[in-house]
C-alpha positions in Angstrom: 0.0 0.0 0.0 2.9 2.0 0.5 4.9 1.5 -2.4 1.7 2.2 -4.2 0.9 5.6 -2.5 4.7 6.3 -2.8 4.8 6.0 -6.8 1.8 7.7 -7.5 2.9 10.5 -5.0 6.3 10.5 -7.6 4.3 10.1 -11.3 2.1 12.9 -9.4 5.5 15.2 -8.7 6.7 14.4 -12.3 3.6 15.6 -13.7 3.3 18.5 -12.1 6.8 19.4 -12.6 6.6 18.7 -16.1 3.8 21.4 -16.4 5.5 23.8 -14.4 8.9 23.4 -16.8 6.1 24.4 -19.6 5.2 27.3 -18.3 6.9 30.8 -18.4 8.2 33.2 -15.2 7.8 36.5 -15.1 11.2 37.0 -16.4 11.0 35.1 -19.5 10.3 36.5 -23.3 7.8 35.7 -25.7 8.2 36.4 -29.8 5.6 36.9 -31.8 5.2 35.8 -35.0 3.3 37.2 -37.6 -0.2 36.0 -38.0 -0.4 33.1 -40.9 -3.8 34.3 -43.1 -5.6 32.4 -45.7 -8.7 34.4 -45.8 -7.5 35.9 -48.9 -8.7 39.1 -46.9 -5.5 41.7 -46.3 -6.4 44.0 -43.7 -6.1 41.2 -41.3 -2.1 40.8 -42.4 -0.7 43.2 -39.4 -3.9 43.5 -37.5 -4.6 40.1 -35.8 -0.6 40.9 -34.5 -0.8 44.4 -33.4 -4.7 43.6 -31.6 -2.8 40.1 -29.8 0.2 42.7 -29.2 -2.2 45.3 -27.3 -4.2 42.4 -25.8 -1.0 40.3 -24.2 0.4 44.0 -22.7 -2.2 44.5 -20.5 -0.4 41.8 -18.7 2.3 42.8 -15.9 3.2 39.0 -16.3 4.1 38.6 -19.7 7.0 39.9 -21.5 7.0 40.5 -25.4 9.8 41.0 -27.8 9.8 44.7 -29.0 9.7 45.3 -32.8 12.5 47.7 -32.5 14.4 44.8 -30.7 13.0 42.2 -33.9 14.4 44.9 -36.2 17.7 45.2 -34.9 18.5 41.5 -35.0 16.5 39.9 -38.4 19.5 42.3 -40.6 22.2 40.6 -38.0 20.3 37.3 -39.1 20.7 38.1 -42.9 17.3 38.9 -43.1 15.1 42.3 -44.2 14.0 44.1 -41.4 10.4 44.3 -42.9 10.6 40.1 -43.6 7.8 38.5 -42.5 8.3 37.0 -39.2 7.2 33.3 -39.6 7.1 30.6 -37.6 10.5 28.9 -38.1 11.9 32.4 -38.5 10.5 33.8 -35.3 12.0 30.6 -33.7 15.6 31.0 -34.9 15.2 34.4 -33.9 13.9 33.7 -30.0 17.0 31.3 -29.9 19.3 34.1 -30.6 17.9 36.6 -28.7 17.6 34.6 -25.7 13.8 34.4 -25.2 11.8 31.6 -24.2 8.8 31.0 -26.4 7.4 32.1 -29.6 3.6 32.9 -30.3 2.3 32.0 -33.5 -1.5 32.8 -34.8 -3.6 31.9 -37.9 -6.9 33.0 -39.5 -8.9 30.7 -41.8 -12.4 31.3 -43.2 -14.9 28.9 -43.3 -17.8 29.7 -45.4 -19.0 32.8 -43.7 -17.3 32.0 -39.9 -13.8 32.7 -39.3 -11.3 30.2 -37.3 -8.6 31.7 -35.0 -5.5 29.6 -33.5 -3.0 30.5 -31.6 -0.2 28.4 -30.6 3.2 28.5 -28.1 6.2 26.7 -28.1 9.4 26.7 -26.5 11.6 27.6 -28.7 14.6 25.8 -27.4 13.0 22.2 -27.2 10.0 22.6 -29.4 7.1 21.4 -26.7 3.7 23.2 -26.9 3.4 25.4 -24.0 -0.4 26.0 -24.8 -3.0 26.1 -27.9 -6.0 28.1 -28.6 -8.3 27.6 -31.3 -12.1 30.0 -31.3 -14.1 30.4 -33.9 -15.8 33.5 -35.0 -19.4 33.4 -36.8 -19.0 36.6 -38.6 -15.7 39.1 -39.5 -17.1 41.8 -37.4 -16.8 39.5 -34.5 -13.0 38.4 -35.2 -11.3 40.7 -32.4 -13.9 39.9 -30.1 -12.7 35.5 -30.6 -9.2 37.0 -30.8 -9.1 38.7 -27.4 -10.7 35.6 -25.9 -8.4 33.4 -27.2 -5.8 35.6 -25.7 -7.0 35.6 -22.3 -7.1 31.5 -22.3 -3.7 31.5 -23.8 -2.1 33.8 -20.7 -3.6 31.0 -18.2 -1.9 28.3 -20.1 1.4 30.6 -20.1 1.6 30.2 -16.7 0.0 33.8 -15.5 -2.2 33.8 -12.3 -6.0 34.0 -12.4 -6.0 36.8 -10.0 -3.6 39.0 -13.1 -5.9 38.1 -15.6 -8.7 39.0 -13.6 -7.4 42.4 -13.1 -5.5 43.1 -16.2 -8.0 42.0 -18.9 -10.5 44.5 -20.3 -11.6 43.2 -24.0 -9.7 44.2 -26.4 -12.4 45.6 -28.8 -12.6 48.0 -25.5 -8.9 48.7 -25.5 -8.5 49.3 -28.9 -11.1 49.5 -31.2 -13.9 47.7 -32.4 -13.1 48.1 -36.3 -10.8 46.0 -38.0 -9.5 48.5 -40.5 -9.6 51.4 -37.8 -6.5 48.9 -36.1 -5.3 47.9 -39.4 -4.4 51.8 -39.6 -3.2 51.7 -36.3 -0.6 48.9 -36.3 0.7 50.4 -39.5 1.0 54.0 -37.2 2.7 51.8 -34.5 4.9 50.0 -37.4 6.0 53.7 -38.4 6.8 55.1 -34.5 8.5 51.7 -33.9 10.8 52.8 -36.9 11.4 55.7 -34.7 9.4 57.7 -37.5 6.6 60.1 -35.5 5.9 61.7 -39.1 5.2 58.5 -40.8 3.2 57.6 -38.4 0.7 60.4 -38.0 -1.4 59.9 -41.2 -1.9 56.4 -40.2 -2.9 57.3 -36.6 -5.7 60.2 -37.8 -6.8 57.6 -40.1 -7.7 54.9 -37.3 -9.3 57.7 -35.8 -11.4 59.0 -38.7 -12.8 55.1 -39.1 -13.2 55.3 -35.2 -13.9 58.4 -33.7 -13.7 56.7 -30.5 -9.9 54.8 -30.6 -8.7 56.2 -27.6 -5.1 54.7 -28.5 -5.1 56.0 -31.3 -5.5 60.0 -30.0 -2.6 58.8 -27.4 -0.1 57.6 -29.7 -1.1 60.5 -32.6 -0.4 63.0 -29.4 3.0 61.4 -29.0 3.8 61.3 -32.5 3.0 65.3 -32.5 4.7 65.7 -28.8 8.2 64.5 -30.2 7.9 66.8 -33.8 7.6 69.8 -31.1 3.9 70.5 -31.9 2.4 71.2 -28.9 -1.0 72.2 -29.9 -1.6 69.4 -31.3 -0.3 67.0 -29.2 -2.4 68.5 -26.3 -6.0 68.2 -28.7 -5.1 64.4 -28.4 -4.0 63.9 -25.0 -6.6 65.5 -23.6 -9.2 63.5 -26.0 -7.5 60.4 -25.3 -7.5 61.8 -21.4 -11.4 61.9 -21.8 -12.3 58.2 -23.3 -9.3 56.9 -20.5 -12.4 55.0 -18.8 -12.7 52.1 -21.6 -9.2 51.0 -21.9 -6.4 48.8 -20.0 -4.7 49.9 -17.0 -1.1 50.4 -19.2 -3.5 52.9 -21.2 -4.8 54.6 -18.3 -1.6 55.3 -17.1 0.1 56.7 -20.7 -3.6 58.4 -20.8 -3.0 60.0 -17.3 0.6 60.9 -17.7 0.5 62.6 -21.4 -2.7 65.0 -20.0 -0.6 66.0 -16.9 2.7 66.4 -18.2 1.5 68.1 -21.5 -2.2 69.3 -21.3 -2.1 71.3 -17.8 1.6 70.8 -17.2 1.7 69.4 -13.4 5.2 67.4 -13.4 4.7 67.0 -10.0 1.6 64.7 -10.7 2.3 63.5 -13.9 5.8 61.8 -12.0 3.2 60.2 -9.4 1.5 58.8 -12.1 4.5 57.2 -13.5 5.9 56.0 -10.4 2.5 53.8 -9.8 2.8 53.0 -14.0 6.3 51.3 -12.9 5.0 49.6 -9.6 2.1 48.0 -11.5 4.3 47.3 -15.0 8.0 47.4 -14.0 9.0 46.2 -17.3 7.9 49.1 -19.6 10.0 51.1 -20.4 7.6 53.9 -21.3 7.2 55.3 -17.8 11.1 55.2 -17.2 11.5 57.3 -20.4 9.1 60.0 -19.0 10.5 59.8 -15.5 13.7 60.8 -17.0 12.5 63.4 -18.9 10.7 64.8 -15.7 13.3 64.8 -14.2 15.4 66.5 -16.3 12.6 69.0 -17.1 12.8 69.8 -13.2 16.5 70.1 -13.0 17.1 66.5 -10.9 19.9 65.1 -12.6 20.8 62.7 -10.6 17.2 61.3 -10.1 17.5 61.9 -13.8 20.1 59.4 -14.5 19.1 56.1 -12.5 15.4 56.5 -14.2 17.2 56.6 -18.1 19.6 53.9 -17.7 16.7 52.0 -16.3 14.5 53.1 -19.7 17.7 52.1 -21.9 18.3 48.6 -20.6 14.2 47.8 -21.1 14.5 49.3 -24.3 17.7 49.9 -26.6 15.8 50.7 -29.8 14.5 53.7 -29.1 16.5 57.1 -29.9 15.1 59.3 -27.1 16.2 57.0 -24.6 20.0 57.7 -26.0 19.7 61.3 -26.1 17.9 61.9 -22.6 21.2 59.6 -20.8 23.4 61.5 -23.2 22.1 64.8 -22.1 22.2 64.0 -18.1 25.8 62.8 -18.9 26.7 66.2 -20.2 24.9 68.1 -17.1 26.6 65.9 -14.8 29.9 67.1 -16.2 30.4 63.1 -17.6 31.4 64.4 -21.1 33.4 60.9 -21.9 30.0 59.0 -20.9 28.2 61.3 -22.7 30.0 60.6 -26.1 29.8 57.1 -25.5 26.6 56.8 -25.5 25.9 58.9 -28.5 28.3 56.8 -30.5 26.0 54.1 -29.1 22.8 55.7 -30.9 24.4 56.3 -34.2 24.6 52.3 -34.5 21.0 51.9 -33.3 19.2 54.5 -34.3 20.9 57.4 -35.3 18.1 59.8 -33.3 20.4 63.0 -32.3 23.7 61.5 -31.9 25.3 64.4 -34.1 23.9 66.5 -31.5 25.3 65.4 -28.4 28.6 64.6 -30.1 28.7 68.7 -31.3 28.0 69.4 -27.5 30.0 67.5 -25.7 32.9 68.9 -28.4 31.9 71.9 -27.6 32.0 71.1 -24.1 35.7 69.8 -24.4 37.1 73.2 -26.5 37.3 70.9 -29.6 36.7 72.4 -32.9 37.8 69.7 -34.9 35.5 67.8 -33.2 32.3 70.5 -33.5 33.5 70.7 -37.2 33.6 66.6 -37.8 29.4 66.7 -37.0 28.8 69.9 -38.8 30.2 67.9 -42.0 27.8 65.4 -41.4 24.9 68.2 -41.7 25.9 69.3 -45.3 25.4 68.9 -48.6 21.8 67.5 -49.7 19.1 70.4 -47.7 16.7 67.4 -47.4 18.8 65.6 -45.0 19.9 68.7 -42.9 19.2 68.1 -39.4 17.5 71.9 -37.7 18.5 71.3 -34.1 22.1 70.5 -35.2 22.0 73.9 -37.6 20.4 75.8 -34.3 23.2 74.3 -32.2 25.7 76.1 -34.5 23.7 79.4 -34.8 23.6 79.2 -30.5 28.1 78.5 -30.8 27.8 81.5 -33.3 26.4 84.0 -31.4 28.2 82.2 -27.7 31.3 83.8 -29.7 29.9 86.9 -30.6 29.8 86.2 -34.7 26.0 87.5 -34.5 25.8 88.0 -38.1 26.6 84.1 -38.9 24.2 83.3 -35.9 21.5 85.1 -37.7 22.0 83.2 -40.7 22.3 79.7 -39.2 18.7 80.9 -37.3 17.4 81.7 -40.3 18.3 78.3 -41.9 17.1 76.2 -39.2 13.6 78.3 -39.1 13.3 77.4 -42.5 14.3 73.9 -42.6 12.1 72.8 -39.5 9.4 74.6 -41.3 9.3 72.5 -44.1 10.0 69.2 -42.2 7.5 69.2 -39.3 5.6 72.6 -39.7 5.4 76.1 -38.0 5.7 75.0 -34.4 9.4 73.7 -34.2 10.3 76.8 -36.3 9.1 79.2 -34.0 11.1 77.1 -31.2 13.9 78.3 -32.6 13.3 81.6 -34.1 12.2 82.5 -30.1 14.8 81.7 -28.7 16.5 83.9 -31.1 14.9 86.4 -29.7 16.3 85.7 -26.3 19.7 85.8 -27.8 19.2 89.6 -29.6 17.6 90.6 -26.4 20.7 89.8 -24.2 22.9 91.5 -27.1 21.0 94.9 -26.6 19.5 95.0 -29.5 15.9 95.4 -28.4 13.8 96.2 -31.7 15.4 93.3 -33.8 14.6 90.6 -30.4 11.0 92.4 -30.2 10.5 91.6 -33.9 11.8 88.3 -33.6 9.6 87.2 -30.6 6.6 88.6 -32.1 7.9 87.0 -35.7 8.1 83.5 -33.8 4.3 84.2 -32.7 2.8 85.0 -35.6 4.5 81.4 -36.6 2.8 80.1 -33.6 1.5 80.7 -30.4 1.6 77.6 -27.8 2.1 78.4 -24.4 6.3 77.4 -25.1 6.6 79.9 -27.7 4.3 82.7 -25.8 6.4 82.1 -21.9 9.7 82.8 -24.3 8.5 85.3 -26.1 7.5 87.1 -23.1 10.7 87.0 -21.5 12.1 88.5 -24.9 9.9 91.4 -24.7 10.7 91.9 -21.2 14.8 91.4 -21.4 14.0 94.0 -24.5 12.0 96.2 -22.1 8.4 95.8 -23.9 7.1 96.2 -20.4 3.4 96.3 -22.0 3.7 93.1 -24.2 5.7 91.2 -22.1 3.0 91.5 -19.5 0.3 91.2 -21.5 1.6 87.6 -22.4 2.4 87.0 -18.9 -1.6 87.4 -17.6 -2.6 85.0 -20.5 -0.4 82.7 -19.1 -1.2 82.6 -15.7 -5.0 82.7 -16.3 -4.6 79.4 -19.1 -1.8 76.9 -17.2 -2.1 77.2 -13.1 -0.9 74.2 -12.8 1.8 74.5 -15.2 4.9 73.3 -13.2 7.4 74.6 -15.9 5.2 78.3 -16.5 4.8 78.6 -12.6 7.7 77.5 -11.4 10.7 79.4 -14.0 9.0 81.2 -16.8 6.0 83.6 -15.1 8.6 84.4 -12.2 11.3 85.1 -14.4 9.7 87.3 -17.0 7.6 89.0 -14.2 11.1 89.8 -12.6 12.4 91.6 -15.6 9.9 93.8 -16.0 10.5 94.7 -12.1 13.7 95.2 -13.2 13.3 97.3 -16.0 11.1 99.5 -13.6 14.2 99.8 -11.5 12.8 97.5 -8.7 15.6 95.1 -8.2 13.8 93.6 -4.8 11.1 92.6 -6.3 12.7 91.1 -8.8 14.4 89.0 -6.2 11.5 88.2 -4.1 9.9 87.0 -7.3 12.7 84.8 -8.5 12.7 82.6 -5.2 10.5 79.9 -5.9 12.6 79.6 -9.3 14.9 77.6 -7.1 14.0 74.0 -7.4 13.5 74.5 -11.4 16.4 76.5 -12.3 18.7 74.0 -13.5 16.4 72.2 -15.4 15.7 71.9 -19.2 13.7 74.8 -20.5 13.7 74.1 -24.4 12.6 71.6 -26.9 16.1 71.1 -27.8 17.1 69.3 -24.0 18.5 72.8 -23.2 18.9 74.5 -19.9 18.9 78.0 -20.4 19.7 79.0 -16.1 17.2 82.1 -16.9 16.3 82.2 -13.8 20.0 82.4 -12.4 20.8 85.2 -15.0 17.8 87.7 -14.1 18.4 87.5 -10.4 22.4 87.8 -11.3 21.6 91.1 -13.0 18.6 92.0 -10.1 22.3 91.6 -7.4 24.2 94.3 -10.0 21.2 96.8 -10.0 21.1 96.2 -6.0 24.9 96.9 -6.2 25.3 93.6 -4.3 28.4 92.3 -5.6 29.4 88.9 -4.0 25.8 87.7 -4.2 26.1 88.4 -7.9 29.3 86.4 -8.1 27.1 83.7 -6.9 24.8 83.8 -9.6 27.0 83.7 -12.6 29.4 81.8 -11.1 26.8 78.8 -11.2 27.0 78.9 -15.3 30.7 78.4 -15.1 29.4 75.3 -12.6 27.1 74.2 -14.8 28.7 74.0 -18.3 26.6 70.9 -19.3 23.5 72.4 -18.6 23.5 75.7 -20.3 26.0 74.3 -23.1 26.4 76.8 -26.0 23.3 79.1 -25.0 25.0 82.8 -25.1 23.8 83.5 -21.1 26.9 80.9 -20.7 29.4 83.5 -22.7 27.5 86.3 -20.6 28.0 85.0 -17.5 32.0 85.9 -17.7 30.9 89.4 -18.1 28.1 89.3 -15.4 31.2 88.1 -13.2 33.5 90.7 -14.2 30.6 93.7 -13.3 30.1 91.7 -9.6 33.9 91.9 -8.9 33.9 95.2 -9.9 31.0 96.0 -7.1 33.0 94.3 -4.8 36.5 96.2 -5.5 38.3 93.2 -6.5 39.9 94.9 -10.0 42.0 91.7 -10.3 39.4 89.4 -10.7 37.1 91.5 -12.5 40.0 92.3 -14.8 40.4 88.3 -15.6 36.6 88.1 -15.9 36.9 90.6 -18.3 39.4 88.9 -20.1 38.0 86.1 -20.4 34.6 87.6 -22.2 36.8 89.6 -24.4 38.6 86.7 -25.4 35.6 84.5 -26.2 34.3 87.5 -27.9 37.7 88.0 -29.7 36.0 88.0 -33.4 32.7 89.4 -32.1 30.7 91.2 -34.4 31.5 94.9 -33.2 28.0 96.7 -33.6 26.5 94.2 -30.9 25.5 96.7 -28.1 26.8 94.7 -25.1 30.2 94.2 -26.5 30.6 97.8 -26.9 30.2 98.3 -23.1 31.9 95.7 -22.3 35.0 97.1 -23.7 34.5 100.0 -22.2 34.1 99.1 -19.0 37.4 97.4 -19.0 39.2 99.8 -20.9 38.1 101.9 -17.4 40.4 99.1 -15.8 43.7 99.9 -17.2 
C-alpha cells in the first residue's frame, strides 16, 4: 500500500513538474510571429498581430519581444527588417535573442465564420506550451474571438487567475472595435516603432477618422506630434484620449493619465506620481522610465535623472530618445566621456540625435575639430539637414559673438524645421532667437523676432519665451500682457509657474528699477532653475541670470558672483546658450562692485577673449569694452 501511495505521489510530482517546466516566469520573453492568413482578406495581415500585441500587454506578467528589438536583430540574421516573421523564423530568432517561447497565430475562413489559433512553443525544445483555437461566426466578431483566445492562452502561459482578472478589459474595449480602424493603427505603430513620428501620423488620424472613438489611437497620434515639437496638437489628443481613458487597460490609463498631466495642464509634480504607480504595477515598460527621466530633467534632478534613463535604456535599446535623454544628463553631470559614449551608441542603433550630443560634448571639451567633424555630417543635400544640429551652431555663433553668422544659421534652421515638421518647431527656434538679440542689446530686432516666432505660432512654449524676450528688451506692456494670458490658461503648469511667469515678471521689475522685487519673485525659481527649459534638452539657467543682474542693480556684488558663477558650474547644462558667454561678463561687473579689479580684470578677459572676433555693432560688447578699458 505504501509503495503504491509512494509512486503515485512521484508520477504525481513528475507531472506536475513537467507542467510547471512548460510554463513561463515573469522573467522570461515571448516572440511573436506574424499572423499566418488564408482568408484571402489583407487587412487582417498586421492586425490580428498588433490587436494580440495590445491584448498580451495588459499583462504585468508577460513579457514581449519589442519590434524595434526584432528589427535590430532579423539584418544581423541576414534577413530584411520588414521580412515577414514566420514561424520557423520567429523561432531562430527567440534562440538568438535569448527568449523563451514564440507565439504563432492563424486566420482561416470557413464559409461565412472565421477560425482563429494561436499556438506557443518553447523555442529551445520545441514542446507546446499551450493552444487556442475559437471560432468567429461573422468578420465583425473576429477581435472579439481574438481577445478571448488571448486571455485563455495567458492561463496556459503560466499567468495567475487573480492578473488576468485584473489586467483584462476586451480588447475591442482597448482598442477599437473596427478591423480596419486597427489595421491603420498597427501600420502608425509600425512607423513610430521605426522611430518615424511623421510616418506615423497619417496612419494614426486615419484609425481615428474610421473610429472616432480609438482612444489609443489619440494617445499615440499625441506622442507622434509631442516628439515633432507640436504642442498644440499634441495637447487636442492627450486631452481627448484623457477623456475616453475609462474604456481602456490599466497600461493605457496610465500613458492616458501621464500625457494630460505632463503636456495638457503641465503638473510634473503629478504627472511623475503617475509614473511612479505606471512602474509599480508594469515594471518592465520602459515607457514610464522614459518619461520619469524626462521629468526629471525638465525639473533640474539630474541625478534622479540618471538612474530613471539607464533603467529606460536597458528595457529598451531601440528607441532614440532614450540615448539622447542619458546623453544629455551625462553632459549636465559634467560626464562628457560617458556622454559621447553613449551617442556613438545611438548612431549604431538609431541614429536619433547622436550628431547632437557629439557637437555638444565637443563643444564642451574646446574641440573644434571635433564640432567641425558633426557639422560635415549636416551638409550637402538640404533634405537631410538636421535643424536642431544647424540651431546648435547658430547658438556657438552667437556664444562667440559672430551674431551675423548666428542670424544666418537661425534663419536656416527656421526654415528647414518649417518645411520638415511645420510652424511650431520653427518658432522654437526663431524665439529663442529672440532671447539671444535681447541679451545682445538689441531690443527692436529681439521684439520683432519674438513677435515673428508668434505670428508662426502661439503655444504656451513659444508665448512664456516670447515674453521674457519682450521683457529682457524692455516691452514692459507686451511682455505683461503675455504673462496674464499665461497665468490665467496653465495654473498648474509646473514649468510656466515654477521658472518662466517668475522670471519674465522679474524683468519687468527690473526694467522698472525695482531690483527687490525682482528678487522676491525669483525665489521659488529655485528647485526648477537648472532644469531643461527648451525643446532642444536645453537648460537656459534664466532664472539664475535675471536675479544675477537683479544683485548688480542692488549693487550687491558677492551675491552676484554667486549667480554667474553657477554657469561656469554648470557647463553641461547651459551648453552653447549665449547666457553661458554672458555669465564671464556678469562676473567681471560683480567683482567690480565688490573692489576686486583683479578678478574683475580676468573676468573681463575672459569675455573679451571668447568675444575675440565678435561682431563689433552688438550693443553689449561695446560696453563691455569700455568698462574694461576703465580698468587699465
Amino acid at each position: 500500500m505504501t509503495v503504491v501511495v509512494l509512486a503515485v505521489g512521484i508520477a504525481g510530482g513528475l507531472l506536475w513538474r513537467a507542467r510547471q517546466a512548460r510554463r513561463l516566469t515573469d522573467k522570461d520573453t515571448i516572440v511573436l510571429a506574424d499572423f499566418t492568413n488564408t482568408t484571402g482578406d489583407a487587412v487582417f495581415d498586421d492586425t490580428l498581430k498588433q490587436g494580440l500585441r495590445v491584448q498580451l500587454e495588459q499583462s504585468p506578467f508577460l513579457n514581449i519581444l519589442s519590434d524595434q528589438r526584432v528589427d535590430e536583430e532579423l539584418p544581423l540574421m541576414g534577413h530584411q527588417k520588414s521580412e515577414r516573421l514566420t514561424q520557423d523564423l520567429a523561432r531562430d530568432l527567440c534562440q538568438r535573442v535569448g527568449s523563451k517561447a514564440t507565439l504563432s497565430g492563424s486566420i482561416s475562413s470557413l464559409g461565412t465564420h472565421y477560425v482563429i489559433g494561436l499556438n506557443a512553443l518553447n523555442c529551445a525544445s520545441g514542446d507546446v506550451l499551450g493552444s487556442e483555437q475559437v471560432e468567429a461566426d461573422s468578420r465583425e466578431h473576429v477581435l472579439k474571438a481574438l481577445g478571448e483566445s488571448a486571455t485563455q492562452m495567458r492561463k496556459k502561459l503560466g499567468e495567475s487567475l487573480s492578473s488576468i482578472q485584473r489586467f483584462d478589459a476586451p480588447i475591442e474595449q482597448v482598442t477599437t472595435p473596427s478591423l480596419q480602424a486597427l489595421h491603420a493603427y498597427s501600420l502608425g505603430m509600425k512607423n513610430k516603432n521605426a522611430n518615424s513620428d511623421a510616418g506615423s501620423i497619417p496612419f494614426f488620424k486615419r484609425a481615428i477618422e474610421l473610429d472616432p472613438n480609438f482612444a489609443s489611437a489619440y494617445a499615440r497620434l499625441g506622442a507622434s506630434y509631442s516628439n515633432l515639437w507640436q504642442v498644440t496638437l499634441a495637447n487636442e489628443n492627450f486631452k481627448k484620449a484623457f477623456e475616453l481613458r475609462e474604456q481602456v487597460s490599466d497600461r493605457e490609463r496610465f500613458f492616458f493619465s501621464f500625457g494630460y498631466e505632463a503636456s495638457v495642464i503641465g503638473d510634473y509634480e503629478q504627472a511623475a506620481q503617475t509614473l511612479e504607480l505606471w512602474t509599480e504595477s508594469f515594471p518592465r515598460d520602459s515607457q514610464p522610465w522614459t518619461s520619469l527621466a524626462n521629468i526629471n530633467m525638465k525639473t533640474g534632478r539630474w541625478e534622479k535623472a540618471e538612474g530613471k534613463a539607464q533603467r529606460a535604456l536597458a528595457l529598451d535599446p531601440n528607441y532614440g530618445a532614450n540615448y539622447f535623454n542619458l546623453a544629455s544628463i551625462y553632459l549636465a553631470l559634467g560626464r562628457l566621456e560617458a556622454a559621447n559614449d553613449i551617442a556613438r551608441q545611438a548612431r549604431t542603433k538609431v541614429d536619433i540625435a547622436a550628431s547632437v550630443i557629439l557637437y555638444w560634448t565637443a563643444f564642451l571639451r574646446q574641440d573644434t575639430g571635433g564640432m567641425q567633424e558633426q557639422i560635415n555630417r549636416n551638409t550637402g543635400d538640404p533634405e537631410e539637414e538636421d535643424d536642431l544640429l544647424l540651431y546648435a551652431q547658430s547658438d556657438t555663433e552667437a556664444y562667440r559673438g559672430r551674431l551675423a553668422n548666428a542670424r544666418n544659421l537661425s534663419l536656416r534652421a527656421v526654415e528647414l524645421a518649417q518645411r520638415a515638421y511645420g510652424k511650431e518647431p520653427a518658432a522654437a527656434w526663431q524665439v529663442y532667437a529672440a532671447l539671444r538679440e535681447s541679451e545682445f542689446g538689441n531690443q527692436k530686432h529681439a521684439r520683432a523676432e519674438a513677435e515673428a516666432a508668434m505670428r508662426l505660432a502661439a503655444n504656451w512654449k513659444i508665448k512664456a519665451a516670447a515674453a521674457l524676450g519682450l521683457a529682457r528688451a524692455g516691452d514692459n506692456v507686451g511682455a505683461e500682457r503675455l504673462a496674464v494670458q499665461l497665468d490665467k490658461s496653465f495654473p498648474m503648469s509646473t514649468a510656466l509657474q515654477g521658472y518662466w511667469l517668475p522670471t519674465i515678471r522679474a524683468a519687468i521689475a527690473l526694467n522698472r528699477g525695482n531690483a527687490m522685487k525682482a528678487i522676491e519673485l525669483l525665489q521659488s525659481t529655485g528647485p526648477y532653475e537648472l532644469g531643461v527649459s527648451s525643446p532642444t534638452e536645453l537648460g537656459m539657467m534664466y532664472p539664475v541670470y535675471v536675479r544675477g543682474q537683479a544683485y548688480l542693480m542692488e549693487r550687491q556684488g558677492k551675491e552676484a558672483v554667486a549667480e554667474f558663477q553657477k554657469f561656469l558650474d554648470h557647463p553641461g547644462i547651459v551648453l552653447n546658450f549665449p547666457l553661458g558667454a554672458l555669465a564671464h561678463l556678469g562676473l567681471a561687473r560683480a567683482y567690480t562692485l565688490q573692489g576686486d579689479t583683479a578678478k574683475s580684470r580676468a573676468a573681463y578677459q575672459d569675455f573679451l577673449t571668447l568675444w575675440k572676433d565678435a561682431d563689433p555693432d552688438i550693443p553689449v560688447f561695446r560696453e563691455a569694452k569700455a568698462e574694461f578699458a576703465k580698468l587699465q
